[in-house]
C-alpha positions in Angstrom: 0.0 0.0 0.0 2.9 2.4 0.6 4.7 1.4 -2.2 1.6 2.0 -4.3 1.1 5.5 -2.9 4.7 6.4 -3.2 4.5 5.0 -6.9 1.5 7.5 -7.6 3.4 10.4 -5.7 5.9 9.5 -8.7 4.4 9.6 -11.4 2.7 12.7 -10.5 5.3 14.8 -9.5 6.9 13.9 -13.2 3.6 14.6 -14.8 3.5 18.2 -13.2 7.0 18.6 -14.2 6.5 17.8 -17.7 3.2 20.2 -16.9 4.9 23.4 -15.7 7.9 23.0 -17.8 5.3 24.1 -20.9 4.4 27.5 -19.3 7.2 30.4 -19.5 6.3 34.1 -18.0 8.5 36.9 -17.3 8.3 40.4 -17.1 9.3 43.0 -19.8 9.9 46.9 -19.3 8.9 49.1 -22.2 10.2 52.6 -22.1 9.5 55.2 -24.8 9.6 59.0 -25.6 7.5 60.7 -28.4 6.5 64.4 -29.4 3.5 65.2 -31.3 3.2 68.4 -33.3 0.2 70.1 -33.9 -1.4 72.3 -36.2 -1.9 74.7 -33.6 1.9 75.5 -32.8 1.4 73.2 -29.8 3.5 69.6 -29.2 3.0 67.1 -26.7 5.7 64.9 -25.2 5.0 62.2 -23.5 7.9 59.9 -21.7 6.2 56.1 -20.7 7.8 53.4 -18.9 5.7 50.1 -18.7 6.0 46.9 -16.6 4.6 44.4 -18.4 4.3 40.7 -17.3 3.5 38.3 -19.4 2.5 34.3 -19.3 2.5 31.7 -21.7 1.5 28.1 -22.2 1.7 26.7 -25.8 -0.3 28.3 -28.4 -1.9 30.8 -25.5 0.0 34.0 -24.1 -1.1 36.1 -21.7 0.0 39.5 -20.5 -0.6 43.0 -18.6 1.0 46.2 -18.5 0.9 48.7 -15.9 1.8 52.0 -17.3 3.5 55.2 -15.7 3.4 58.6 -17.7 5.1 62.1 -17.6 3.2 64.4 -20.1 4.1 68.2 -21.2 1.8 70.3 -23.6 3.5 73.6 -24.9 2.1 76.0 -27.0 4.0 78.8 -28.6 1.9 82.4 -29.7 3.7 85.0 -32.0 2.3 88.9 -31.9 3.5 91.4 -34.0 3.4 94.8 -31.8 4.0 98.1 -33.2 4.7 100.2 -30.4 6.3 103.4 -29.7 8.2 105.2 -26.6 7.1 109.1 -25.7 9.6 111.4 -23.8 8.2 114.7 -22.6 6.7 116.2 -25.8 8.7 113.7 -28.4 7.5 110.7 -29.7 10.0 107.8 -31.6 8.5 105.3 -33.2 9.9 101.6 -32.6 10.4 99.2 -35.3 7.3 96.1 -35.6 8.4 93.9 -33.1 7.6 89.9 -32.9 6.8 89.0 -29.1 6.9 85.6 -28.4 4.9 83.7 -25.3 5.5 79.9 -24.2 3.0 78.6 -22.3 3.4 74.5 -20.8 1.3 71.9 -18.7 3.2 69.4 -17.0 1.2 66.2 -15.5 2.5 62.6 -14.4 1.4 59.4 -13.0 -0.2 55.9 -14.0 -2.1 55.6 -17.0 -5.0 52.8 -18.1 -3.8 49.8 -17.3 -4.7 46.7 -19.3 -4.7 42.9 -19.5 -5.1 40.5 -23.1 -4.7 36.9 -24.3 -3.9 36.0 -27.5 -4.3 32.0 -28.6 -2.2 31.2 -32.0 -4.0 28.8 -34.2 -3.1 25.9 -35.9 -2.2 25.7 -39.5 -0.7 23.7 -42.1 1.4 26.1 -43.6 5.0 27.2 -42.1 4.1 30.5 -44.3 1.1 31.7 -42.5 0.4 32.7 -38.9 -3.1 33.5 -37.4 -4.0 34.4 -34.2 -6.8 35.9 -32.0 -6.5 38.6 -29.3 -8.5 39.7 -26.3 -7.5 42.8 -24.9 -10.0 44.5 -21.9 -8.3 48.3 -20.7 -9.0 49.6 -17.5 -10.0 53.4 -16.5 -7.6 53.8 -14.3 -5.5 56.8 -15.6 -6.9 60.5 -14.8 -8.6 61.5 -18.0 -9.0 65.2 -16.7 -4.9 65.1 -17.3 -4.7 63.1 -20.2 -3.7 60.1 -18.2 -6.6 57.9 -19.2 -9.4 57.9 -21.6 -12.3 57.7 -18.8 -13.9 54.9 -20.6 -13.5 50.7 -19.9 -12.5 49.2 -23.5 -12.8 45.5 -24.9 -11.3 44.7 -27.7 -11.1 40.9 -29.7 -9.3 41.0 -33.1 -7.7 38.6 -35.5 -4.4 39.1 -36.8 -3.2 37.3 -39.9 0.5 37.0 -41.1 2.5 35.7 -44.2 6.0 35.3 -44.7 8.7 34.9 -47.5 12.5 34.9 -47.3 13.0 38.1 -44.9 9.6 39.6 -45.7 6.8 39.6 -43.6 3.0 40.9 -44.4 0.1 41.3 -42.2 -3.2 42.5 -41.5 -5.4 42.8 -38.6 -9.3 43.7 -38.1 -10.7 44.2 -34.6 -13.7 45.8 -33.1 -13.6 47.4 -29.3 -16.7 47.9 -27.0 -16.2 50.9 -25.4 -18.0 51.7 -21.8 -17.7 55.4 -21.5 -19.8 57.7 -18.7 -22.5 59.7 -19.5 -20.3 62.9 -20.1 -17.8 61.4 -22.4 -19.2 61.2 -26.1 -17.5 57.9 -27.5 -18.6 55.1 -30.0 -17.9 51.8 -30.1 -14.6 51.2 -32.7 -14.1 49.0 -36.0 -10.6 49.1 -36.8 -7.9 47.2 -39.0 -3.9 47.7 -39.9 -2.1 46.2 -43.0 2.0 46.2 -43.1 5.0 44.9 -43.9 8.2 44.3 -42.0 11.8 43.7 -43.9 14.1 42.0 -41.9 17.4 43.9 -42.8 19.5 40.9 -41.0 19.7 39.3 -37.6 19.7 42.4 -35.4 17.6 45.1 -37.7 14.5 45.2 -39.1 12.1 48.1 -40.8 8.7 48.7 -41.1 5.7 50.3 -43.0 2.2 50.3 -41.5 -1.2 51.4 -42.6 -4.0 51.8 -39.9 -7.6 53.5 -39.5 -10.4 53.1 -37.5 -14.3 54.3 -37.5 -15.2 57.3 -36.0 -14.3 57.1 -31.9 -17.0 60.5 -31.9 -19.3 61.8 -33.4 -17.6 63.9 -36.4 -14.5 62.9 -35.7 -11.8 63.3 -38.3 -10.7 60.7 -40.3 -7.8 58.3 -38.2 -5.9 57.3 -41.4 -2.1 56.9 -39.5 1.2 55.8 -41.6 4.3 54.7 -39.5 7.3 54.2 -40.4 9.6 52.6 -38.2 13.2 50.9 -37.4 14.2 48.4 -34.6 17.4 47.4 -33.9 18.5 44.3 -31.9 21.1 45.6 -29.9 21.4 42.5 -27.7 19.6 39.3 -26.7 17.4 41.0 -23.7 17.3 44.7 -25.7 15.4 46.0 -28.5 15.6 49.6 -29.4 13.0 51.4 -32.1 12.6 54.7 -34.0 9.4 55.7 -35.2 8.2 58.0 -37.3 4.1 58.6 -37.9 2.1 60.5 -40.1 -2.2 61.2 -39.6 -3.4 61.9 -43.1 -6.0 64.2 -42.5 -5.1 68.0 -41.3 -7.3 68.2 -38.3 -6.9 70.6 -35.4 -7.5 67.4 -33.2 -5.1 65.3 -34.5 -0.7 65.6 -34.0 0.6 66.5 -37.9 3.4 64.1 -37.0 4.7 62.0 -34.3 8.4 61.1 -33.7 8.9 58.6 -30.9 12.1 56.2 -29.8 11.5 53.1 -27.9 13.6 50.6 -25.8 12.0 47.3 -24.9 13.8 45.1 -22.0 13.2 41.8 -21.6 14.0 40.2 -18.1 
């Protein structure tokens, strides 16, 4: 009777071995800086730094992030003055003169956090990978400051990839609930991305993506964004990336441009 129970005590301990030697987690720390100009001579730069844990067990991954953010708005007015000095009963004119005022908001602290799973699915073809993603944000983040968006976002989208020799194309269609208070005015999104990725050689890569999405509010301007970007492998555990992004409508409520550089950490 012992030697049974000690025999089952065996076979289970190897069995939970072979178990927990499929899962793998970790934690990853995501850090990036970008400035967005606007029409309205204003930029915003925003400096992130992310914690994000992750899980995964075959085909299914899971993951968080927990995001801190420093934010600064600055907006720059130019006014022509023509003025003019008076001493006793003489008056000198002064040349036009171009009087420049800076103005800045500075805020910090945690934004929306957020927590997905994605499930890769089977195929046949070495070519092609397909996967499905969950993705549910939190409210979290102070959306009088820009922190957060003040609404409680679920997203589920399917993301399809193909690849040949060192080039890699994809596309991706999603749609996201959004659960938004009475006084923010928000819609529920359809969205979808096309790119492509050339992988340079081992360590660098660059690539061209395409996204837009259905109106977040009512009228909102079109959200057609092009990015451009480059990552560079510097190590095993360290991923640097410059990106470069474009909206292509000219809307007061949208950056002209956005300039960003990234450094992903993997522990």
């Amino acid at each position: 009777m012992i030697l049974h129970s000690i025999r089952i005590i065996f076979l289970g301990t190897i069995a939970f071995n072979v178990c927990a030697a499929e899962f793998e987690g970790g934690m990853d720390i995501h850090s990036k800086l970008s400035q967005q100009r606007y029409t309205a001579n204003e930029t915003l730069t925003v400096a992130r730094l992310a914690l994000q844990p992750w899980l995964s067990y075959g085909d299914w991954f899971m993951y968080g992030e927990l995001p801190f953010e420093g934010r600064k708005s600055t907006q720059t007015n130019t006014q022509t003055v023509f003025a003019r000095t008076a001493s006793g009963r003489i008056i000198r004119r002064i040349s036009p003169q171009n009087i420049t005022t800076t103005t800045s908001q500075q805020t910090d602290g945690i934004a929306d956090a957020s927590i997905g799973l994605s499930y890769t699915l089977p195929t046949t073809s070495e070519n092609w990978l397909h996967s499905t993603h969950l993705e549910y944000k939190f409210d979290n983040g102070d959306s009088k400051t820009g922190l957060g968006s003040g609404t409680q976002d679920t997203s589920v989208s399917l993301l399809s990839r193909y690849t040949v020799g060192v080039i890699s194309l994809k596309g991706e269609i999603g749609y996201t609930t959004v659960a938004a208070p009475t006084n923010i005015s928000s819609n529920n999104v359809t969205y979808g991305s096309v790119g492509s990725t050339w992988q340079i050689n081992k360590v660098l890569n660059t690539s061209l993506n395409y996204s837009n999405q259905s109106e977040p509010y009512s009228q909102a301007p079109d959200q057609g964004f092009v990015q451009l970007s480059v990552s560079w492998k510097v190590q095993k555990l360290m991923t640097l990336t410059l990106t470069y992004g474009d909206y292509l409508t000219d809307s007061i409520s949208l950056p002209k441009d956005e300039l960003s550089v990234a450094a992903k950490f993997l522990l």
